[in-house]
LODOGU-706611 format. One line per 2 residues: their letters; for each residue x, y, z of C-alpha. Coordinates in steps of 0.25 Angstrom, whole numbers, plus 5000, padded with zeros to 4 digits. Example, Ala and Ser with C-alpha at 12.3 -4.5 7.8 and 13.67 -1.06 7.14 Angstrom:
! LODOGU-706611
AS) 5049:4982:5031  5055:4996:5029 .
***
This chain:
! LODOGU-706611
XX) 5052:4932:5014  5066:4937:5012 .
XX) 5076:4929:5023  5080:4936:5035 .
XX) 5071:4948:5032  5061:4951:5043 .
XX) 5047:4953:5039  5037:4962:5042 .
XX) 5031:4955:5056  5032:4966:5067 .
XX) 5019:4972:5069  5024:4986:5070 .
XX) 5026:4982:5055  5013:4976:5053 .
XX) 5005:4986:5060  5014:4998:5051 .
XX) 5011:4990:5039  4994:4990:5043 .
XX) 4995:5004:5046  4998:5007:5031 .
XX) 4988:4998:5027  4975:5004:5037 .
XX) 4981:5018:5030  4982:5013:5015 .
XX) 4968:5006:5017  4960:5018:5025 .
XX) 4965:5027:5014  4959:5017:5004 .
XX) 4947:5016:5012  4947:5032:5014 .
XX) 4946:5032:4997  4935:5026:4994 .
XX) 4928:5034:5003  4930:5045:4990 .
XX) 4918:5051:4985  4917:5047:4971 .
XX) 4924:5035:4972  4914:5026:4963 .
XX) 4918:5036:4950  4931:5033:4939 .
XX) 4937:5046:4940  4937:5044:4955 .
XX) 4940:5030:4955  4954:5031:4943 .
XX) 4957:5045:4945  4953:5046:4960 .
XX) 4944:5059:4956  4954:5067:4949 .
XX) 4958:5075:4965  4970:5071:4969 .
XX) 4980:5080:4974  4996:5080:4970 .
XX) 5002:5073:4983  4992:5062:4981 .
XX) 4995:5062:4967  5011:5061:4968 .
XX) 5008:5052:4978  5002:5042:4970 .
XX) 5010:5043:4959  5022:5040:4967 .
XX) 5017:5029:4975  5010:5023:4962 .
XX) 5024:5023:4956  5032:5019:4969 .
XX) 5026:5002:4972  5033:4992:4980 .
XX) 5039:4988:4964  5049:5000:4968 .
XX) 5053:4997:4983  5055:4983:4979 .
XX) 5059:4985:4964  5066:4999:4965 .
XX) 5074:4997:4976  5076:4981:4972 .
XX) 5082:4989:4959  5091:4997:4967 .
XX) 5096:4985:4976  5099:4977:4965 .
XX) 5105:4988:4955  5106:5003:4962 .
XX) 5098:5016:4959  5097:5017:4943 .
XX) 5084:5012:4943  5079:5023:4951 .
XX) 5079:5034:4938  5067:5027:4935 .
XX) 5061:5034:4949  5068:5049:4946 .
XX) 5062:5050:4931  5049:5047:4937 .
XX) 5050:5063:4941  5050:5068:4926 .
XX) 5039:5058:4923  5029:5060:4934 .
XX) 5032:5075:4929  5029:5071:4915 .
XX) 5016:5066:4918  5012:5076:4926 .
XX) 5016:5089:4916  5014:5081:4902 .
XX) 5007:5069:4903  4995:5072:4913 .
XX) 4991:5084:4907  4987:5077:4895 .
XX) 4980:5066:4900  4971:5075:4908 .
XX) 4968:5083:4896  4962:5071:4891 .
XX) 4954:5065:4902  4958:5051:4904 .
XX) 4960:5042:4915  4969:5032:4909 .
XX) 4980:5034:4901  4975:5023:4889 .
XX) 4964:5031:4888  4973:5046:4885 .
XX) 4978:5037:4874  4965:5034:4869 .
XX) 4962:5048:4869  4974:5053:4862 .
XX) 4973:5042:4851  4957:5038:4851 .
XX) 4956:5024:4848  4957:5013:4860 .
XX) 4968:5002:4856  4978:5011:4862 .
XX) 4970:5013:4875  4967:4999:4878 .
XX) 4981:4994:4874  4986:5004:4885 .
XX) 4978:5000:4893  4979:4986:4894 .
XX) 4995:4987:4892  4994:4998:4905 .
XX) 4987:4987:4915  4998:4975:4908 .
XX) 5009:4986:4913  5002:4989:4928 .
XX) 5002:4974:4928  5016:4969:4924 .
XX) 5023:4984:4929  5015:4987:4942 .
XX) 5006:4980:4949  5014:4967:4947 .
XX) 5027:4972:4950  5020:4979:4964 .
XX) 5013:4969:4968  5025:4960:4967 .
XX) 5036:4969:4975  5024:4970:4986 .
XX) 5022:4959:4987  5037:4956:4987 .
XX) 5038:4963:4999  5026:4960:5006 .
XX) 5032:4945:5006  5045:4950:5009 .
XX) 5040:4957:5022  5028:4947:5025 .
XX) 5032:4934:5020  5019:4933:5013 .
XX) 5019:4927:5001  5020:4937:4989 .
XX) 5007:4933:4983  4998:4934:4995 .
XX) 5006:4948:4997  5001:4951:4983 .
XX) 4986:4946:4988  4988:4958:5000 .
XX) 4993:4968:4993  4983:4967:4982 .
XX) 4970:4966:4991  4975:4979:4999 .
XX) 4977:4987:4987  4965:4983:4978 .
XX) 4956:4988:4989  4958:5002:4989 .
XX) 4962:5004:4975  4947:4996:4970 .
XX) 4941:5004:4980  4947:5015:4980 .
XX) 4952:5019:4967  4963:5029:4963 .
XX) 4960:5038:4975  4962:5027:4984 .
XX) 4975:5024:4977  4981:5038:4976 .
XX) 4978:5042:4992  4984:5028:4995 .
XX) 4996:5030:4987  4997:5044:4996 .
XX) 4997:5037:5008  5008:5026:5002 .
XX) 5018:5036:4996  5020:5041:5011 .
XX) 5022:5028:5016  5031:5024:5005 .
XX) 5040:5036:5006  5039:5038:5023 .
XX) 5044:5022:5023  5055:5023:5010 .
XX) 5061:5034:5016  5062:5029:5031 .
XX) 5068:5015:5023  5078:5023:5014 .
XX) 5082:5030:5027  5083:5018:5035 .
XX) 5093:5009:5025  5101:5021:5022 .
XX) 5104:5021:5038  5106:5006:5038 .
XX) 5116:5006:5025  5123:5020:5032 .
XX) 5119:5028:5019  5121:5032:5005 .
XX) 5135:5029:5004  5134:5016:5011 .
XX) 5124:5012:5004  5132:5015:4990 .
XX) 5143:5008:4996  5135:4994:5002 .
XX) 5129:4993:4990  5139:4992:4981 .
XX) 5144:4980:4988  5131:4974:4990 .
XX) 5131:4960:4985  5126:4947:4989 .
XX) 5133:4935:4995  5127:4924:4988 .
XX) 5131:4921:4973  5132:4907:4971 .
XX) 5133:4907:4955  5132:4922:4954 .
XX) 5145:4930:4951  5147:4940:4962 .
XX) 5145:4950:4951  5130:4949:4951 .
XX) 5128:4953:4965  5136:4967:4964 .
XX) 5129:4981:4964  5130:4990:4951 .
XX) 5143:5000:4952  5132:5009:4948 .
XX) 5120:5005:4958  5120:5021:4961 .
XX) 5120:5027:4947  5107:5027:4937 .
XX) 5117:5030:4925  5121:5018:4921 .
XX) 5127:5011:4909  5119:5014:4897 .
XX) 5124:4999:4891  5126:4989:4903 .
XX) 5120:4993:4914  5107:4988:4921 .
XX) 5100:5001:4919  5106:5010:4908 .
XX) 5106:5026:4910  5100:5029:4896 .
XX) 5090:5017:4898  5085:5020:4911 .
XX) 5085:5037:4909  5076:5033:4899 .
XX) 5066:5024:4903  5065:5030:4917 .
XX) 5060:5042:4910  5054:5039:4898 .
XX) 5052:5026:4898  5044:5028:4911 .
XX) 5034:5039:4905  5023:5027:4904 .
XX) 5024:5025:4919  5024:5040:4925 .
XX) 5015:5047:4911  5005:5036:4905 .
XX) 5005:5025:4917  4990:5024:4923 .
XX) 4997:5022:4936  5003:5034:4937 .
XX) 4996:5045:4929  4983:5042:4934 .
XX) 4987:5048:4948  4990:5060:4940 .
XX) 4978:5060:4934  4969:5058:4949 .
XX) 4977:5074:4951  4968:5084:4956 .
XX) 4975:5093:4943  4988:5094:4936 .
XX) 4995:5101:4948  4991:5090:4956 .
XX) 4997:5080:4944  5011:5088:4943 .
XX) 5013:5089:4959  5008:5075:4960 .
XX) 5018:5071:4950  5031:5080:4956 .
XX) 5028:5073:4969  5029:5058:4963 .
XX) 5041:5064:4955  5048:5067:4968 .
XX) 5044:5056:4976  5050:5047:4964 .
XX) 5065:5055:4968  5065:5045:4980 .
XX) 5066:5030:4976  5081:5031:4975 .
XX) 5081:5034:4990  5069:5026:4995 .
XX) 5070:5014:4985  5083:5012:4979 .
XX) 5093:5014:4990  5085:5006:4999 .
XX) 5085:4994:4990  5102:4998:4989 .
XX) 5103:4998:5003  5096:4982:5005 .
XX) 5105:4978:4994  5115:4982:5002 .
XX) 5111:4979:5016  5106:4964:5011 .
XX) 5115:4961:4999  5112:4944:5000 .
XX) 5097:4947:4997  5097:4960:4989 .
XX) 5108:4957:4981  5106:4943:4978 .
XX) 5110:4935:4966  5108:4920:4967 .
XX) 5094:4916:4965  5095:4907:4975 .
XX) 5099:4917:4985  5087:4927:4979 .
XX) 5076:4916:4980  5080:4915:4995 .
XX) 5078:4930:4998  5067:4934:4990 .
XX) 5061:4923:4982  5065:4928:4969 .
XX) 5079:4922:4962  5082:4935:4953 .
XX) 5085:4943:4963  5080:4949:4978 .
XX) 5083:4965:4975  5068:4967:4976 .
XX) 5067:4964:4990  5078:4976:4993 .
XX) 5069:4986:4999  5060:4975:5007 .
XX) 5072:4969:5013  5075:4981:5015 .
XX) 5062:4987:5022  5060:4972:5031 .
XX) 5076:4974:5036  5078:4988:5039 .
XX) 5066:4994:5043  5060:4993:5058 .
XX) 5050:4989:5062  5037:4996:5061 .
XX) 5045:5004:5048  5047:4990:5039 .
XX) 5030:4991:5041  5030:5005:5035 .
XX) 5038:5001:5024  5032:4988:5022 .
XX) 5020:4996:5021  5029:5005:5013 .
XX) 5029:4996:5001  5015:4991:5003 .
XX) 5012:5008:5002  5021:5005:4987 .
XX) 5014:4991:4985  4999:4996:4986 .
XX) 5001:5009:4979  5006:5004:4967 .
XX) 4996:4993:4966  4983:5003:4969 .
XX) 4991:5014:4959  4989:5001:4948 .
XX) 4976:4996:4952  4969:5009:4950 .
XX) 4977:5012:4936  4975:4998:4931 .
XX) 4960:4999:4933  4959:5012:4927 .
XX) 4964:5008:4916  4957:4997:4914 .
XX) 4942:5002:4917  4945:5015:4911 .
XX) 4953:5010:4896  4948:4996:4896 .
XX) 4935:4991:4902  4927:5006:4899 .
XX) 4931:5001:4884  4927:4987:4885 .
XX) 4915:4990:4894  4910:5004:4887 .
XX) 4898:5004:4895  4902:5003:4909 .
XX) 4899:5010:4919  4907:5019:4929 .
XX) 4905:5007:4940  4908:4995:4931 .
XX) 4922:5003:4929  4925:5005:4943 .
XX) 4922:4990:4946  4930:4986:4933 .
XX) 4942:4996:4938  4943:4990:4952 .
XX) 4941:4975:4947  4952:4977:4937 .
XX) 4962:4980:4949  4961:4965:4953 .
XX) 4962:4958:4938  4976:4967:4937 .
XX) 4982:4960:4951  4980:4946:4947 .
XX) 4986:4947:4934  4999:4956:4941 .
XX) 5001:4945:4951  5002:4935:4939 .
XX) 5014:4946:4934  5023:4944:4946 .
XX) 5031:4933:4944  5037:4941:4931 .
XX) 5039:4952:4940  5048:4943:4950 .
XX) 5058:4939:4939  5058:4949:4930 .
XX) 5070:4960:4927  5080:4953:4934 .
XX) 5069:4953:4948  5073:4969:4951 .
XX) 5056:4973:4949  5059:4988:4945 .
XX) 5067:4983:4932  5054:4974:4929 .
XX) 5045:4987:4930  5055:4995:4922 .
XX) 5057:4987:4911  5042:4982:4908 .
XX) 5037:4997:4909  5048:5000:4900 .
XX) 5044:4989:4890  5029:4992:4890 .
XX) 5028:5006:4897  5040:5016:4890 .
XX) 5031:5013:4876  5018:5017:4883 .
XX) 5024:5031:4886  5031:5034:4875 .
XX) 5016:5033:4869  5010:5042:4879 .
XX) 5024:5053:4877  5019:5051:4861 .
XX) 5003:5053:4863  5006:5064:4871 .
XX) 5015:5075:4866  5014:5070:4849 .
XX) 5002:5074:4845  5005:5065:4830 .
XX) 5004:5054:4836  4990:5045:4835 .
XX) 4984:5032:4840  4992:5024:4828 .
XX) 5004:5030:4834  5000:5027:4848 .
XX) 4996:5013:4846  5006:5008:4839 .
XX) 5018:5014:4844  5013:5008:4858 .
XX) 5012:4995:4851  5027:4996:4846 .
XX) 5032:4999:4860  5026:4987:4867 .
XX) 5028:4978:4857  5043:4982:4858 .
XX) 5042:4982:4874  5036:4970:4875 .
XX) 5044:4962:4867  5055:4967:4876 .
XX) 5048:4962:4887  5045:4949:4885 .
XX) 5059:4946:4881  5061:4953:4894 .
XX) 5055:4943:4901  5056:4931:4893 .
XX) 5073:4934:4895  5076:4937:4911 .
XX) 5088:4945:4912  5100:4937:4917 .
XX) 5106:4935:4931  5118:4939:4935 .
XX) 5132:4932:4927  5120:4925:4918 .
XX) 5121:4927:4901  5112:4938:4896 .
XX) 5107:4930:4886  5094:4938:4882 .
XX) 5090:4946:4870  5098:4958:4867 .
XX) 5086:4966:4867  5085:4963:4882 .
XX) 5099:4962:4887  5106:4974:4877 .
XX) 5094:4984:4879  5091:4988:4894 .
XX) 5075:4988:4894  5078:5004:4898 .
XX) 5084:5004:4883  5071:4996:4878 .
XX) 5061:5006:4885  5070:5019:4878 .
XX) 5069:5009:4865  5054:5008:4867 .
XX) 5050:5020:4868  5058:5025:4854 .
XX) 5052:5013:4848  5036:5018:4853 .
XX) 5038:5034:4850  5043:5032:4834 .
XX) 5031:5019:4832  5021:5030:4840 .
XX) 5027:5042:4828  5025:5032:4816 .
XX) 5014:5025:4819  5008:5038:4822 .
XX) 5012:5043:4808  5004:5032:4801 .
XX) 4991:5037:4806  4984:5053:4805 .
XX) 4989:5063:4817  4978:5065:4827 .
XX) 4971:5077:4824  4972:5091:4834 .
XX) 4957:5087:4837  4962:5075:4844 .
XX) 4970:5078:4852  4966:5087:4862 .
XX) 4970:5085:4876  4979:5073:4874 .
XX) 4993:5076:4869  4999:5088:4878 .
XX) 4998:5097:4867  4984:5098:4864 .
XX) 4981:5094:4881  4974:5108:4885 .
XX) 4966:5108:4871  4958:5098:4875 .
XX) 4952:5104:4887  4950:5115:4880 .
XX) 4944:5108:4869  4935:5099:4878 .
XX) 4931:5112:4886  4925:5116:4872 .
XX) 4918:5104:4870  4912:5103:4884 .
XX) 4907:5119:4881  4899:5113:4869 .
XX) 4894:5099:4877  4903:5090:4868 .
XX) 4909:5081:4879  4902:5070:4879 .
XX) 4905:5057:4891  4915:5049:4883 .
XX) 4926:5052:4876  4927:5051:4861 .
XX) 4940:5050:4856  4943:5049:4842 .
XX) 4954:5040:4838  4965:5041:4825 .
XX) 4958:5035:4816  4945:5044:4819 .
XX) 4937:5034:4826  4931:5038:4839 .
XX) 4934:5032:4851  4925:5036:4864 .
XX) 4927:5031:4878  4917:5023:4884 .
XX) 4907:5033:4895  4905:5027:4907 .
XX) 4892:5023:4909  4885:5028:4920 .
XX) 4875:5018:4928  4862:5017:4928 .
XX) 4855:5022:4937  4844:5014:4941 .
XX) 4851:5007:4950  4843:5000:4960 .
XX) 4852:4996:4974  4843:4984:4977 .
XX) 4850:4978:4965  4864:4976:4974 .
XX) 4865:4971:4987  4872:4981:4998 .
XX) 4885:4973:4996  4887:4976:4982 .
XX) 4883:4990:4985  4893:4991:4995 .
XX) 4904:4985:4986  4902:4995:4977 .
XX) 4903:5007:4986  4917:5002:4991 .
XX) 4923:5000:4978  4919:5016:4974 .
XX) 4910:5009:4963  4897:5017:4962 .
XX) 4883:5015:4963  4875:5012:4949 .
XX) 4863:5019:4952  4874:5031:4955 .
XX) 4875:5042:4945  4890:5040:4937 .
XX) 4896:5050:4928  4895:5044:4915 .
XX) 4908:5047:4911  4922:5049:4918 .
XX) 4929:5056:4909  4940:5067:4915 .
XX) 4930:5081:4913  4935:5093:4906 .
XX) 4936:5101:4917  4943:5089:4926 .
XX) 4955:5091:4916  4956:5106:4914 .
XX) 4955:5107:4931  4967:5095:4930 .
XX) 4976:5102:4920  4975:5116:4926 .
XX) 4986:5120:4934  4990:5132:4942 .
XX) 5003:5139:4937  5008:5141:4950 .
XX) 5008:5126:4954  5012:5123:4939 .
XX) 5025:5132:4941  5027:5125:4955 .
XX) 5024:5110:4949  5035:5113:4938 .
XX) 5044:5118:4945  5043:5106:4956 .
XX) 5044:5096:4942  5058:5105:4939 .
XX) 5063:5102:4951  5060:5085:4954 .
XX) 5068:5086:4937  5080:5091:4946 .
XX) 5078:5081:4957  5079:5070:4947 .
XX) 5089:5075:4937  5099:5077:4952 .
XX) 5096:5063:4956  5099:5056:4941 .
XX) 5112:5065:4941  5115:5062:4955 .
XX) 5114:5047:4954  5117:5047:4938 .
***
C-alpha cells in the first residue's frame, strides 16, 4: 500500500462500494432470468435485440477498463496528452465499423469474425490461425493487463495482496458472464458506463478545483518534479516542453506526429472493425440503425478521456511530484512496489487523496465498474471464439449443450494462463501500461486489419493472398516483439545500447511499416493463385453485400438452404461448417439427480430431452430485418457521424 495514502476503511466507503456490487450482481441475477437463455444466439449475440443506448454503452465500457484509468492517465502523468489521439480516432473507427464493416459481416451471417474469414476464403487454416492468435491477443492485450491495473488498485485502496485482489475480482465477474452470457454482459456494462462517467466527472471536477484550474495546472506541471535523484541527473525527472501538444517531433520524440496519426487510425482498425470484443456488441444490435447510433454514442463518449483521464493523472503528478514523478528505483519500490516507475498509480493516488468520503467509494467502485466490464467484455468474446471456430471443429458432432458448457468452461482456462502474463506486464515499456497495450497490438493487431481492410473492399484477392500475407506481417511483428522484450528500454542518463531496429524506429513507425509490408504480400501472394469467381462472393466483400441476400432469398424459394453452411474454398474443395447436433430426445430425468438438474437450469444450459434447433445459423430474414434501414433515421445517423468528424478534427487542431 502506497505510504501515507489513506485507504478505503470508512464504512460510508464500504457500504457505497457494496451498493455497486448488490446493483451489478441483481442485474446479473435479473439476466438469467431471460427466456431463451439456454440457446447460442442467445447466449453470444444476447438474442440479436438490443437497442442503440445499450449498444454504445457496451462498446464504450468494453473499450474504457481500469488499463486506462490507471494506464491512460499513468501516460499523461508521466509524458502529458499525446497519447490521448489514440482515444479521438476511435470516432472514425467506431464510424467505420458501423457504415463499412458491419454491413458486410451481417450479410454473411457469422458470429465470429474467424468464421467471415472462412467464408470469404473457404478453407479452415485461416480461420483457426485467427482464432487461436485472437485469444493469444485477449490474453497478452486485455485480460492480463485489466486484471492487473484492478488489482493494482484494489491493493493500493485495500492493502490486499494483489493476487487475492486478482482471486476477488475474477470470482465476481465469472458469475454473471458463465451464467449469463452476452445479455448479461451488455446490461452490466450499461449499468457501469453510468457509474464510471457520473464518478470521472465529479473527479475531474474536484482536482481541477484543488489544482485552481486549467492554467494552473499548465503551469504546476511543468515544474513537477521529484526530490529524490540520487544517481539520476535532474534531467530525468522534468516534464516534456510539450506535455500539452500531440504534434510532436516526427524524429526524437516519445511519440512521433506521423507515427502516432497513423497507428491510432489505421493501425487501430483490428481493435474498433475485426476485434470480437468489440464488434460482437455491434452484432447483438436490434438492426443497422441500432449499430450506427450505438456506434455515434461510443464515438462521442470516447471525446472525454482527455478531460476525465488524462488531466487527472497531470493534476496528481503535479499535486504529488515525489511519488508520481519518481526516478530512483529505490524510491519507486518504496511507493508502489515497482522500480521502473509509479505513474501508474497517478489516478488511485488520486481517487484515495482527494475524494471524500462516501465519493472515494463511488469511484473505487468507479474503477471496479471499469475492472469488471472489461473482463466480462473478454470472457464472452474469448468463449465465443473458441466454442464457435475451435471446438465445433474439433468436436463436429456436439451438440448445442456441449458448446455452452465448453463456452463457459473455457472462461476459466483463459484466467489462469493471463495471471501467468502479469509479471511481463509490470515491466514492460518502461512500466507506463498503455505504451505495453499500444505496442503489442501494433505488433500483432495492425496486420490483422490490414487483412480484413483487403478481404473486404478487393474483390482479387483469395485465401493464398489472405494466408500468407498474415503470415508475413507476424512474422515481422513478432520478430519485433521479442527483441522488444528481450531488450528493455533504457533509464534515464543510461546508454541506448539496443538494436537499431528498436531504438531508431518508434514501434508507431513499425506498425505503419507493417501494415505496407502485409498489403503488397496480400496483392502478390494473391496473384500466384486463380481469382475467386463472382459466384463466390456473394455477401462477403461490400461490393457484392446485398447480392447475397438477394441470392439466398432465391435459394430459400426453391428449398436449397440446407442447416450447415458449405463453403467452397480457392482450390475448389468444400468446406462445410459442423450442424449443431440437436439431443436426443429420449431423455429420461431419473438419470440425473435434482442437483445436477438444478445446475444446469442456472447456467442457461438446456435440458436434453428439450427440443434444440439443429442449427444456429443467423436466417435470411434476421439479416435482411438487420440491414434495412429507414431513410429518415439514415440521413439523421449521417449527419450525427459528420458532425463527432468536426468534434474531433477541432480538438486535434486545438491541441495539435
Amino acid at each position: 500500500m502506497l505510504d501515507s495514502t489513506p485507504g478505503i476503511d470508512h464504512w460510508g466507503d464500504i457500504a457505497v462500494i457494496a451498493v455497486y456490487f448488490l446493483a451489478v450482481l441483481a442485474v446479473g441475477v435479473w439476466s438469467l432470468c431471460r427466456p431463451n437463455r439456454g440457446s447460442v444466439k442467445s447466449y453470444f449475440l444476447a438474442g440479436r435485440d438490443m437497442k442503440w443506448f445499450p449498444v454504445g454503452a457496451s462498446l464504450f465500457s468494453s473499450n474504457i477498463g481500469s488499463e486506462h484509468f490507471v494506464g491512460l492517465a499513468g501516460t499523461g502523468a508521466a509524458a502529458g496528452i499525446a497519447m490521448v489521439i489514440y482515444e479521438w480516432s476511435s470516432m472514425f473507427l467506431v464510424i467505420c465499423l458501423a457504415w463499412v464493416f458491419l454491413p458486410v459481416y451481417v450479410s454473411s451471417g457469422v458470429y465470429t469474425l474467424p468464421e467471415y474469414m472462412a467464408k470469404r476464403f473457404g478453407g479452415t487454416r485461416l480461420r483457426i490461425y485467427l482464432s487461436c492468435l485472437s485469444l493469444i491477443l485477449y490474453i497478452v492485450t486485455k485480460l492480463a493487463v485489466s486484471i492487473y491495473a484492478g488489482a493494482l488498485f484494489i491493493n493500493l485502496a485495500l492493502g490486499w495482496d494483489m493476487y487475492l485482489s486478482i482471486a476477488g475480482l475474477l470470482c465476481i465477474t465469472g458469475f454473471y458472464t458463465i451464467l449469463g452470457g452476452l445479455a448479461a454482459v451488455i446490461y452490466t456494462d450499461t449499468l457501469q458506463t453510468v457509474i464510471m462517467t457520473i464518478g470521472a466527472v465529479i473527479l475531474a471536477v474536484i482536482s481541477f478545483d484543488k489544482i485552481g484550474g486549467y492554467n494552473q495546472l499548465q503551469h504546476r506541471y511543468a515544474v513537477a518534479t521529484p526530490s529524490v535523484y540520487n544517481n539520476k541527473s535532474a534531467s530525468c525527472g522534468k516534464p516534456r516542453d510539450d506535455a500539452f501538444h500531440i504534434f510532436r517531433d516526427p524524429l526524437s520524440s516519445d511519440n512521433p506526429w506521423p507515427g502516432l496519426l497513423l497507428q491510432s487510425s489505421l493501425g487501430c482498425v483490428w481493435y474498433w472493425c475485426c476485434d470480437q470484443v468489440i464488434v460482437q456488441r455491434s452484432l447483438a444490435a436490434k438492426n443497422l440503425s441500432h449499430a450506427k447510433a450505438g456506434s455515434i454514442l461510443a464515438g462521442y463518449l470516447k471525446l472525454t478521456p482527455l478531460f476525465f483521464m488524462v488531466f487527472p493523472g497531470m493534476i496528481s503528478r503535479a499535486l504529488y511530484p515525489d511519488m508520481i514523478a519518481c526516478v530512483d528505483p529505490d524510491t519507486c519500490e518504496k511507493y508502489c512496489e515497482n522500480p521502473v516507475g509509479c505513474s501508474n498509480v497517478a489516478y488511485p493516488k488520486l481517487v484515495l487523496e482527494l475524494m471524500p468520503i462516501g465519493l472515494r467509494g463511488l469511484l473505487m467502485a468507479v474503477m471496479l465498474s471499469a475492472i469488471m466490464s472489461s473482463l466480462t467484455s473478454i470472457f464472452n468474446s474469448a468463449s465465443t471464439l473458441f466454442t464457435m471456430d475451435l471446438w465445433r471443429r474439433m468436436r463436429t458432432s456436439a451438440s448445442e449443450r456441449e458448446l455452452l458448457i465448453v463456452g463457459r468452461l473455457f472462461v476459466l482456462l483463459m484466467c489462469g494462463v493471463a495471471i501467468l502474463w502479469i509479471p511481463m506486464v509490470r515491466s514492460s515499456q518502461g512500466g507506463q501500461l498503455f505504451n505495453y497495450i499500444q505496442a503489442v497490438q501494433g505488433y500483432l493487431g495492425t496486420p490483422i486489419g490490414a487483412l480484413f481492410i483487403m478481404a473486404i473492399l478487393w474483390k482479387r484477392m483469395n485465401e493464398a493472398g489472405a494466408f500468407y500475407g498474415i503470415m508475413t506481417g507476424h512474422l515481422c511483428g513478432v520478430a519485433r516483439m521479442a527483441i522488444d522484450f528481450a531488450f528493455p528500454a533504457p533509464g534515464c542518463d543510461e546508454k541506448d545500447t539496443r538494436p537499431k531496429i528498436l531504438s531508431a524506429v518508434h514501434y508507431t513507425y513499425f506498425g505503419s511499416i507493417s501494415i505496407v509490408v502485409t498489403v503488397a504480400a496480400i496483392i502478390i501472394f494473391s496473384y500466384t493463385a486463380r481469382a475467386p469467381e463472382e459466384s463466390e462472393l456473394y455477401g462477403v466483400t461490400w461490393w457484392t453485400k446485398v447480392d447475397n441476400v438477394r441470392k439466398n432469398e432465391e435459394e430459400e424459394e426453391e428449398g436449397n438452404i440446407g442447416n450447415g453452411i458449405e463453403m467452397k474454398s480457392m482450390d475448389g474443395q468444400s468446406d462445410e461448417v459442423p450442424e449443431v447436433r440437436a439431443e436426443d430426445n429420449s431423455y429420461d430425468s431419473d438419470r440425473e439427480g435434482d442437483c445436477h438438474h438444478c445446475f444446469d437450469k442456472i447456467c442457461g444450459i438446456p435440458d436434453p430431452g428439450k427440443k434444440l434447433d439443429a442449427a444456429p445459423d443467423i436466417t435470411v430474414d434476421q439479416r435482411r430485418a438487420f440491414l434495412r434501414e429507414d431513410s429518415r433515421w439514415q440521413t439523421i445517423l449521417n449527419i450525427n457521424a459528420a458532425i463527432g468528424f468536426a468534434v474531433v478534427a477541432f480538438l486535434i487542431g486545438y491541441y495539435k
